[in-house]
N, C-alpha and C positions, 0 to 999 in steps of 0.2 A: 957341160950341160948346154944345151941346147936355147937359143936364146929367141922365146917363142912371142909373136909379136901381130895382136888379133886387132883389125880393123873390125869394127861392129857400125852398120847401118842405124844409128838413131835417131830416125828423123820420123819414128812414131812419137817422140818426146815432143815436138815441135807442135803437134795437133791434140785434139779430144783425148780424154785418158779412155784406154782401153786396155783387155786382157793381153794384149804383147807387150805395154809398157810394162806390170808386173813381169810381164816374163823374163824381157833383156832385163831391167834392175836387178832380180832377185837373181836370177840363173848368174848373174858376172860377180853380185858381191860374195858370191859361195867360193865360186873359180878361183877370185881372189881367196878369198880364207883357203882354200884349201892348197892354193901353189900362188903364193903372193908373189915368186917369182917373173909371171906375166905380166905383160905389159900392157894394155889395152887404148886404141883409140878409139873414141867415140867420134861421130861426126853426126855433127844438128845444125840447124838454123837458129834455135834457140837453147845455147848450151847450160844455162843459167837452170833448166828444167833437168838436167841430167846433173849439175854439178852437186845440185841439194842431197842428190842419194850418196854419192862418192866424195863425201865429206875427206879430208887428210887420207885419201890413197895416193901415197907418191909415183903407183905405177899406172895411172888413169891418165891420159892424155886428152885433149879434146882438140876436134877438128872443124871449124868453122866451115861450112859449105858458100859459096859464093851465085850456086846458081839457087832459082828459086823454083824454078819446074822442075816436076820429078823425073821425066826422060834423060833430060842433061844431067842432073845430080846422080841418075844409078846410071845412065849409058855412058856417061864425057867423064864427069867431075870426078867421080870415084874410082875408077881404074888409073886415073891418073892420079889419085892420093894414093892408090896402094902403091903404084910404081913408086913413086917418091921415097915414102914410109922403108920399102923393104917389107912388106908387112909377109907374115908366113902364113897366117888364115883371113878370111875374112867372113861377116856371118852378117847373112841379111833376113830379113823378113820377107815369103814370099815371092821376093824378086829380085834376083842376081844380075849384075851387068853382063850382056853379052858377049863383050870383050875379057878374055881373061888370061892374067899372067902365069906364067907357067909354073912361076916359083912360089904361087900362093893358092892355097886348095881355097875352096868356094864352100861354103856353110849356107844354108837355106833352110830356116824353118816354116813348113807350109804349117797354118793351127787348123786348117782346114777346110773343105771344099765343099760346104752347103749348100751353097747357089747351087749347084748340080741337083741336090736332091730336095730342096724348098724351090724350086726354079720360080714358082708362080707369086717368091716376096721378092724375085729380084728381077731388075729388068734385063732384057735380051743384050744389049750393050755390055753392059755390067758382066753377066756370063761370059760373056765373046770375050772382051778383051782380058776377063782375068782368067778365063783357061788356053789360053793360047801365053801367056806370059808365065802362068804357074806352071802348066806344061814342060814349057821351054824351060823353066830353072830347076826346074824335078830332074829334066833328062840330062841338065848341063853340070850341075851341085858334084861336087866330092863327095858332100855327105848332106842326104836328104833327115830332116828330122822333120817329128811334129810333136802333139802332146797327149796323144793320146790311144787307148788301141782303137779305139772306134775311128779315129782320124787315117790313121796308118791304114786301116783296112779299107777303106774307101777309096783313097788315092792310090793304093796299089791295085784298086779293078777299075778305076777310071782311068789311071791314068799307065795302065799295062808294067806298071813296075815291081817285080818282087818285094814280097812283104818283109823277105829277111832284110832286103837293104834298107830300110827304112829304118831309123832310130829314134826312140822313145824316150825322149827329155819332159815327161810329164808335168804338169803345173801343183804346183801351191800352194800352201796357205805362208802368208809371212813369217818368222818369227815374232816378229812385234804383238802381233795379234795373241797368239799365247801368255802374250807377257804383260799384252792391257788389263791390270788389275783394281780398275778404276770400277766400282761398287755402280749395278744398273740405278737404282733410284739416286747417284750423284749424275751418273747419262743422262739420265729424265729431266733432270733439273738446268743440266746442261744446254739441251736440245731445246727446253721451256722459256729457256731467259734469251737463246740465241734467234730461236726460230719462231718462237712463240706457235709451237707443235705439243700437244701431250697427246699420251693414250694412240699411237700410230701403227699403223701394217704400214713395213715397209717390201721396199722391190730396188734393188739396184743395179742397174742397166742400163745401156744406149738405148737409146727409141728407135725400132727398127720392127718391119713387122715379126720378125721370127721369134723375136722377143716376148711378144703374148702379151705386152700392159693393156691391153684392148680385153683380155678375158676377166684380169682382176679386178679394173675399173666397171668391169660389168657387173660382176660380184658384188663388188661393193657397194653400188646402186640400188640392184634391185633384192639384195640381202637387207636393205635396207640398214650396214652396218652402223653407218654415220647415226642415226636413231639409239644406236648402242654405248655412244660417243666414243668411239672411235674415227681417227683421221687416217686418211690413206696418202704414202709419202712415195712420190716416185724421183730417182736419182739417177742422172743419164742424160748425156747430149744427145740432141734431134740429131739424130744422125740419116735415117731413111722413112721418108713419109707411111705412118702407118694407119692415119687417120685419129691416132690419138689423140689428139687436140680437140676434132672435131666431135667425136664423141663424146670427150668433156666439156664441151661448148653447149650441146644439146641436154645435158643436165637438169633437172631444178636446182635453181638457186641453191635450196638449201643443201643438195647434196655439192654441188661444187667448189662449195666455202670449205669443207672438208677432206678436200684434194687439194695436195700439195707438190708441184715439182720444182725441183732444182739442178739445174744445168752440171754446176759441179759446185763441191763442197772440198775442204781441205783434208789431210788426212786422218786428222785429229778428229774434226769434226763427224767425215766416213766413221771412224772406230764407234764414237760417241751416237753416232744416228742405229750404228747396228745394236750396240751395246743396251741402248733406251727402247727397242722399237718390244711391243707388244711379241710379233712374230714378224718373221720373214719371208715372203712367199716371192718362191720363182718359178712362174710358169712358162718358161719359155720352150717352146717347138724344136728346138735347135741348135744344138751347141757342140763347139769342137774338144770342149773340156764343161766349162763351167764355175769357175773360181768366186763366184760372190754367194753361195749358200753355204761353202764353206768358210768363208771369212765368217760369216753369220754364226754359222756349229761352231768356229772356233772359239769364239764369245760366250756360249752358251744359251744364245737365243732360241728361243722354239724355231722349227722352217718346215714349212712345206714346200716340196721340190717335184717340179715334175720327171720323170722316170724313164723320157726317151732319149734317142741319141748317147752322147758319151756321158749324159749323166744319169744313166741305166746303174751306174755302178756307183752310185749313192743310196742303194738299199738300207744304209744304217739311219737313214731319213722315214722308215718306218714306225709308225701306220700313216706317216704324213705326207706320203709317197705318191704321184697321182698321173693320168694320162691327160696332158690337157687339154687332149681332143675330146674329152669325156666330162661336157660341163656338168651334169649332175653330181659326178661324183668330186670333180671341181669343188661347189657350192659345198657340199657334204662336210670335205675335209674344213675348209674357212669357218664353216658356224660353228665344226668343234672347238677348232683352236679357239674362235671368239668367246666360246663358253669356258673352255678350259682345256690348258695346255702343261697340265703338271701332271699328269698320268706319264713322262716318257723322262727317261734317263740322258738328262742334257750330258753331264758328265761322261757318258760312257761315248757319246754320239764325238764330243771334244778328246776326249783320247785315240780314239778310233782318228779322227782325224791328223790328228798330231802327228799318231803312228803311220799312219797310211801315205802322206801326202808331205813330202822334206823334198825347198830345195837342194837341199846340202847330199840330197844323193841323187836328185836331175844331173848337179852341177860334177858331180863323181861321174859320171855316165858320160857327161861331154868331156870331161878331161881323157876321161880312160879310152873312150869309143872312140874319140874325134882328135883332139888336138894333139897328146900326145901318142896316136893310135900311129 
């Protein structure tokens, strides 16, 4: 048997959480369960954020990086750990070293290239150097994946590469999330003693404008929901100026006592804020998958979702399904849920998801497509 030996770039573990930490964590602990015979190294600056997930895996190794800019850590440092290693794959996010060994195929998951088509949330810079680098690792990769078909199909007409080569390691939901069988009014109570938050709509995301918390915080303003006593919770590193701040700055008083953000929150916490919140509303413009409305369905929370991009394919988010270029019908959906949100089959929307979305057959697709392909 073949003695398979995968260098994995983790040095999203090092920064903000984002939807690719979920994805390396979840997508390696399946790979493991299902061929514990791999080996995997990890390489971070801070490996203490990787090690918490890979609790007693004897075949998880960890690689300390020594540089601390990213040019030298993916162009110098890392082809010189794979030489070292022997390693037979290696799998990066987005951006591959340009140097590559012969004796080790290259893995690139692009989650996707919205800057191209949101162009006017991102800057010209920003554009530039990340399509000329995702480019180059798309054309370079042994094997291009991403997470989604709406991902795949954009980067195969932007970036001129057939859609069969591209491979669909789809996103999501935890297990754990399934398994959280902690009662909502114990969440409530939770969230009350810790946050001193009750009665909340929550949003969970980076701040960034493609993101949309600019539309629900407007909502929630001139909905006058706070009147309702409802607090509005937003969860998400500043990650891209979107003026969010400033908007909440220009409030009354009495509405901005009942906005609440926080930078990041623990996992427990995360489960416990979805578990408690009123509903969940994600209006975001943009996305290459979309993984926090379904952590949300998987709890059993009410959500409204908006319905473009790759989470078009959240129709089971009906009738709370929405365009969020479409503020009227925005407002519409929010005051229903605010009045009542037990007209809709949480149960069936959480099975639906169960069923629809495992990593444990992402992680069959990269064995069977990629590593052992």
């Amino acid at each position: 048997m073949k003695n398979y030996k995968i260098f994995v770039d983790a040095h999203i573990f090092d920064g903000e959480f984002q939807g690719t930490v979920t994805y390396v964590k979840e997508l390696y602990l399946k790979v493991l369960f299902l061929d514990p015979n791999i080996t995997l190294y990890f390489g971070a600056n801070k490996l203490e954020n990787i090690k918490e997930y890979f609790v007693n895996q004897p075949n998880v190794k960890y690689i300390q990086y020594s540089s601390r800019g990213s040019f030298e850590r993916i162009f110098i440092e890392i082809p010189q750990i794979i030489n070292r290693l022997g390693c037979t794959h290696a799998h990066f996010q987005y951006v591959i070293p340009f140097i590559k060994n012969k004796n080790c195929k290259y893995i690139v998951t692009i989650h996707d290239i919205l800057f191209n088509d949101f162009s006017n949330d991102f800057s010209f810079l920003y554009r530039l150097q990340r399509n000329i680098l995702f480019f180059l690792s798309a054309k370079r990769s042994d094997y291009l994946l991403t997470v989604s078909d709406y991902s795949k199909q954009k980067i195969a007409k932007q970036f001129n590469i057939k859609a069969n080569e591209i491979i669909i390691t789809p996103n999501a939901v935890s297990d754990d999330y399934f398994q959280f069988k902690t009662a909502k009014e114990v969440s409530k109570k939770y969230i009350s003693d810790r946050y001193a938050v009750q009665k909340f709509i929550l949003y969970v995301s980076r701040i960034e404008p493609r993101k949309n918390q600019n539309l629900l915080v407007k909502a929630f303003a001139k909905e006058k929901l706070y009147e309702k006593g409802f607090s509005l919770v937003l969860i998400g590193d500043n990650t891209l100026h979107s003026g969010l701040f400033d908007d909440i700055n220009d409030l009354k008083k009495e509405v901005k006592k009942s906005i609440y953000w926080f930078r990041k929150v623990t996992d427990l916490d995360l489960k416990n804020f979805l578990n408690a919140a009123e509903f969940f509303v994600y209006p975001s413009k943009a996305e290459g998958f979309g993984i926090p409305p379904l952590e949300a369905g998987a709890l059993s929370t009410p959500v409204a979702c908006s319905n473009t991009t790759a989470m078009a394919d959240f129709d089971f988010f009906n009738p709370y399904f929405f365009d969020p270029n479409n503020y009227e019908e925005f407002v519409r959906i929010i005051n229903q849920m605010a009045q009542n949100v037990k007209n809709i089959d949480l149960s069936a929307i959480q099975s639906t998801i169960k069923g629809k979305y495992s990593w444990e057959e992402s992680a069959r697709i990269m064995l069977e497509k990629v590593i052992l392909a």
